[in-house]
C-alpha positions in Angstrom: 11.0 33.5 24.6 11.0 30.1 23.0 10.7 28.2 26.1 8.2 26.3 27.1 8.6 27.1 30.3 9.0 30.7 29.9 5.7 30.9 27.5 4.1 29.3 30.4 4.8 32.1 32.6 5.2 35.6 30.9 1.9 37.8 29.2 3.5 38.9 26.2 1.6 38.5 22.9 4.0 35.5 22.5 3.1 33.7 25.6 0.6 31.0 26.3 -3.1 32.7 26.8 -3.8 30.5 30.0 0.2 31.4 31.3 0.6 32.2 35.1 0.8 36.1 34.4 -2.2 36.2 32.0 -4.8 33.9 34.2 -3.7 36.8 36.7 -5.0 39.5 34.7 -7.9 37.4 33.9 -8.7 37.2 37.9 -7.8 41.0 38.2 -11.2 41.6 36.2 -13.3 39.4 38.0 -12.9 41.4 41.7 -16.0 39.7 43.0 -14.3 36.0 42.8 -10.8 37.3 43.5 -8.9 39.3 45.7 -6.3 40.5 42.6 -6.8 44.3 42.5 -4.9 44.8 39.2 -2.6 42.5 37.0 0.6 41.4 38.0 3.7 43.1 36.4 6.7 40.9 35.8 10.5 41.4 35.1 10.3 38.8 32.7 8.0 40.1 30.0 9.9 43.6 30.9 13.4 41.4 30.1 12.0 39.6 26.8 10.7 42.7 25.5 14.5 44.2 26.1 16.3 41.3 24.2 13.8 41.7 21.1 15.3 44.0 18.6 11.7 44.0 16.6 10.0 45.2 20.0 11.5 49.0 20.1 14.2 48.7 17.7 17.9 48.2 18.7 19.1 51.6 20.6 18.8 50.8 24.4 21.0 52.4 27.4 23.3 49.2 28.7 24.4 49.3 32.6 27.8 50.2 31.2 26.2 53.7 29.7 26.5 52.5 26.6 24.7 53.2 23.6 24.0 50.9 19.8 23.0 53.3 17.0 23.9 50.5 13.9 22.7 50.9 10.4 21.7 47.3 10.7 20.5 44.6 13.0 23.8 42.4 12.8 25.4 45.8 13.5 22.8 45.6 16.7 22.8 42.2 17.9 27.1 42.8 17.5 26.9 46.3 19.7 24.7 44.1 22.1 27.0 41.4 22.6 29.6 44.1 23.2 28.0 46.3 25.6 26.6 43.3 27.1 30.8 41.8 27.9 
């Protein structure tokens, strides 16, 4: 998320205000100067809120089934890497 080109894109708070995905929910309110029925959804701010631990905290299902209950957030960002392999 520290990219500039990612912050560019993606509508999460830590994004750019005038990014591609927030300019498209600014022309989703305005239906009489835009064909944009409702804001875009993206994979991307779906995928940056995943990799944040501070977003939901650390336990998340992994495509391998598996699960990271740690005591801590090294614990976490370890189990993550792990599942992750």
């Amino acid at each position: 998320s520290e990219s500039t080109h990612t912050n560019q894109l993606c509508s999460i708070s830590q994004c750019n205000s005038d990014s591609l995905l927030n300019e498209i929910s600014k022309a989703a309110l305005v239906p009489d100067t835009s064909y944009i029925a409702k804001p875009a959804a993206s994979w991307l701010d779906d995928f940056l809120v995943w990799v944040s631990p501070e977003a939901f905290g650390c336990c998340r299902k992994f495509t391998n089934g598996s699960y990271c209950p740690p005591d801590d957030q090294k614990n976490c960002e370890t189990a993550k890497r792990n599942a992750l392999q």
